[in-house]
C-alpha positions as CSV (number, residue, x, y, z in Angstrom):
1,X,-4.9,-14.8,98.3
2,X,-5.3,-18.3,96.7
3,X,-1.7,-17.8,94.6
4,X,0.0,-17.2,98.4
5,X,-1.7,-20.1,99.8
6,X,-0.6,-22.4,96.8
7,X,3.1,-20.5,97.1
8,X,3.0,-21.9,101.2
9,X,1.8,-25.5,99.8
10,X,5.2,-26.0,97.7
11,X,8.3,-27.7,100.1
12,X,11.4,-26.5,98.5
13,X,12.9,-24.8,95.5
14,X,13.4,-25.9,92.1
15,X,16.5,-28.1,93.1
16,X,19.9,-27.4,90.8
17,X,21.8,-29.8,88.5
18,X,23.5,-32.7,90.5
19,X,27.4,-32.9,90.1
20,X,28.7,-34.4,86.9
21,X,29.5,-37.7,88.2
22,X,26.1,-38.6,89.1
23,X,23.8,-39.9,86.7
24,X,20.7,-37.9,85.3
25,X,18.6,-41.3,84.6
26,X,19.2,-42.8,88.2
27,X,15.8,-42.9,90.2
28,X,16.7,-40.2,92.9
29,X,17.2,-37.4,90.5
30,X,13.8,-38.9,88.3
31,X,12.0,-39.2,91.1
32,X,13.2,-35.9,92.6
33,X,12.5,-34.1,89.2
34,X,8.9,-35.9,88.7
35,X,8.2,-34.1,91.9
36,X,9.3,-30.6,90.6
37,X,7.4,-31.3,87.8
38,X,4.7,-32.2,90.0
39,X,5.0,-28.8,91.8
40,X,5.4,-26.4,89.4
41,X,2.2,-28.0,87.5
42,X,0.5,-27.4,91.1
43,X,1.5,-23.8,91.0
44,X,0.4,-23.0,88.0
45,X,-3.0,-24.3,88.0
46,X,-3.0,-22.4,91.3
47,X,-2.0,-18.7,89.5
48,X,-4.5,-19.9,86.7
49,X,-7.6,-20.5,88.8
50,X,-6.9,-17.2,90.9
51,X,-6.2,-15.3,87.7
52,X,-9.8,-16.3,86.6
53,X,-12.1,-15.6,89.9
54,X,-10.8,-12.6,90.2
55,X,-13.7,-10.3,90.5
56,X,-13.9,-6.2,90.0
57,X,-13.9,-4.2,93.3
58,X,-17.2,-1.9,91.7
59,X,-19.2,-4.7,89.7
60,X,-22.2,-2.3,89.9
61,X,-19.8,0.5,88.7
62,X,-18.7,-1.6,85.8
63,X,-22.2,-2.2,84.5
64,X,-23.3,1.5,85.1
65,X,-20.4,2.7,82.7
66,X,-21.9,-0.1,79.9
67,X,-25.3,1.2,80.7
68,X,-24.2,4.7,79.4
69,X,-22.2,3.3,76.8
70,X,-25.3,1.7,75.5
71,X,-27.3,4.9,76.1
72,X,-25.1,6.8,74.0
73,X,-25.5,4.4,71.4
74,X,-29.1,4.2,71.7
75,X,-29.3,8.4,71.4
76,X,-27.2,8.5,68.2
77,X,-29.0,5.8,66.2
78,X,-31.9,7.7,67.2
79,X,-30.5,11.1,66.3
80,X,-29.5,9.8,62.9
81,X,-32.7,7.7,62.3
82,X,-34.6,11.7,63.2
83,X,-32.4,13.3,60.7
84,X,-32.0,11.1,57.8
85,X,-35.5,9.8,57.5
86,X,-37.5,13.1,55.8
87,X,-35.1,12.4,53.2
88,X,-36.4,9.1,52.6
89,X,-39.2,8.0,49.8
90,X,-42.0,5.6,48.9
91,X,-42.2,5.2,44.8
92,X,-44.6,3.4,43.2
93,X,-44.1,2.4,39.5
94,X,-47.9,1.8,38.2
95,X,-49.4,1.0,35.0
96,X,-52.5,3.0,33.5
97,X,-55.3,0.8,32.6
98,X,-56.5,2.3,29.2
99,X,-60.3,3.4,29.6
100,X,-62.2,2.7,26.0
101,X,-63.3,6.1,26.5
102,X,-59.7,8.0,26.2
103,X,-57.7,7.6,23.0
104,X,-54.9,9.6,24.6
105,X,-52.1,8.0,25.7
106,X,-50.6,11.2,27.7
107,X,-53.2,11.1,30.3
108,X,-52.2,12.5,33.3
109,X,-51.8,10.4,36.7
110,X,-55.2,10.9,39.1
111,X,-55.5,9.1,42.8
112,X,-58.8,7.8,41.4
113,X,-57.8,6.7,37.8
114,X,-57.3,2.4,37.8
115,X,-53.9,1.8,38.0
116,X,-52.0,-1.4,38.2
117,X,-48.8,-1.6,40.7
118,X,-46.1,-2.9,38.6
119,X,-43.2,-2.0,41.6
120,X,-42.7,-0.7,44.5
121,X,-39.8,0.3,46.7
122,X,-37.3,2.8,48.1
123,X,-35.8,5.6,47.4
124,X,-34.2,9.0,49.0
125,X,-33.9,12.6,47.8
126,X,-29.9,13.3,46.4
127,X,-30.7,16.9,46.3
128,X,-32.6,20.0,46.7
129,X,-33.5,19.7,42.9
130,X,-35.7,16.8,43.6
131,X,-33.5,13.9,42.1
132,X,-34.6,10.5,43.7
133,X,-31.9,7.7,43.7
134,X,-33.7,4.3,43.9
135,X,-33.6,0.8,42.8
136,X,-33.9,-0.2,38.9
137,X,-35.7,-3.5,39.6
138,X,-38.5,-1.2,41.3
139,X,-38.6,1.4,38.0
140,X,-37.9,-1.5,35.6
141,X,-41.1,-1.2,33.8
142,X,-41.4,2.6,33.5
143,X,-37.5,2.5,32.3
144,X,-38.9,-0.2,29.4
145,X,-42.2,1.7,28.5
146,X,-43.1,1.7,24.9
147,X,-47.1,2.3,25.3
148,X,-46.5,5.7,27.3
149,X,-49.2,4.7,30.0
150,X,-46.1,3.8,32.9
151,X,-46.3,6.4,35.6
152,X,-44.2,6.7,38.9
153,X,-45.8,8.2,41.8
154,X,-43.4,9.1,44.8
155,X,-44.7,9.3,48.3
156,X,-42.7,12.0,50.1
157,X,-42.7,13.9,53.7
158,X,-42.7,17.8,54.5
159,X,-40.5,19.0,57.1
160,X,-44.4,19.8,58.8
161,X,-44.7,15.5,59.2
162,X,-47.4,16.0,56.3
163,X,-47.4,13.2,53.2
164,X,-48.1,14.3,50.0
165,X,-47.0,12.6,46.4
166,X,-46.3,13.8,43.4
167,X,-45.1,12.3,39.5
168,X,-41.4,11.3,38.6
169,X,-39.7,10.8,36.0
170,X,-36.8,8.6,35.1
171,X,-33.5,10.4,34.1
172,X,-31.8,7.7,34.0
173,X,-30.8,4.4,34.8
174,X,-28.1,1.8,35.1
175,X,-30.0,-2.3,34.9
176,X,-26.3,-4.0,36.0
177,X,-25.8,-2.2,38.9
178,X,-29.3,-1.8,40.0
179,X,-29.9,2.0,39.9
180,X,-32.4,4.3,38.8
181,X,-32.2,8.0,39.0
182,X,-35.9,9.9,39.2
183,X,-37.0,13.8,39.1
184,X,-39.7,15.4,40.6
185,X,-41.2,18.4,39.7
186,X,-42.6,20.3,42.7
């Protein structure tokens, strides 16, 4: 509607080229071509400004079809978040604090033994064999031991929603890219 109304507001066509004998710097053809100039920059800042306030027809219709888009969206992070996160760990890399009463250094790894936490971090189950792939930085120590009394404890999830933990060891490990591999024996 606005592009017609600016269309109505311009007087005449863009004139043609005068006859050779006149010349083109004599103040009838300037003056007549400032004014085309003048028009044309009217018209198109006319078709501009209608271009941008044009508005949808179905606004609300618009912003449903977003809605659901995010929806969507929303239901298959959630999906993924469901079925990835069983498969995902807690490790603990803790330090036996030697009791004067044990001269063993292959004691075994008790809830209520003193431990020291010396990392923690991350991890997720590769396989059904119980390989955990996890950080090095969080296993540093345990990959380093030379005392034997560095333990790894891995907090896991059974498909019930019950937590239970068990002892892992390192199988192996790679310090320049970050990587540690883990085992647990179920």
């Amino acid at each position: 509607m606005v592009v017609l109304g600016c269309l109505q507001s311009i007087p005449s066509p863009i004139p043609t080229k005068e006859s050779p004998s006149s010349s083109s710097s004599s103040p009838s053809s300037w003056s007549r071509s400032l004014g085309t100039r003048r028009e044309a920059i009217m018209f198109g800042t006319c078709f501009v400004s209608s271009f941008f306030s044009f508005t949808p027809a179905f606004p609300s219709a618009i912003a449903q079809q977003e809605q659901d888009q995010f929806q969507q969206d929303e239901e298959r992070v959630v999906h993924l978040f469901q079925d990835t996160s069983p498969s995902v760990v807690f490790i603990k890399d803790l330090e036996i604090v030697k009791s004067p009463t044990s001269s063993s250094n292959e004691s075994m790894l008790n809830d209520n033994e003193n431990t020291k936490v010396e990392g923690t971090g991350s991890g997720f189950i590769w396989d059904k064999f119980g390989h955990i792939v996890t950080n090095y930085h969080v296993v540093a120590k345990l990959a380093t031991d030379t005392s034997g009394l560095q333990r790894c404890k891995v907090y896991l999830v059974d498909a019930k929603g019950n937590s239970f933990s068990r002892e892992a060891k390192i199988i192996g490990y790679d310090p320049a890219y970050d990587l540690a591999v883990l085992k647990v024996y179920f």
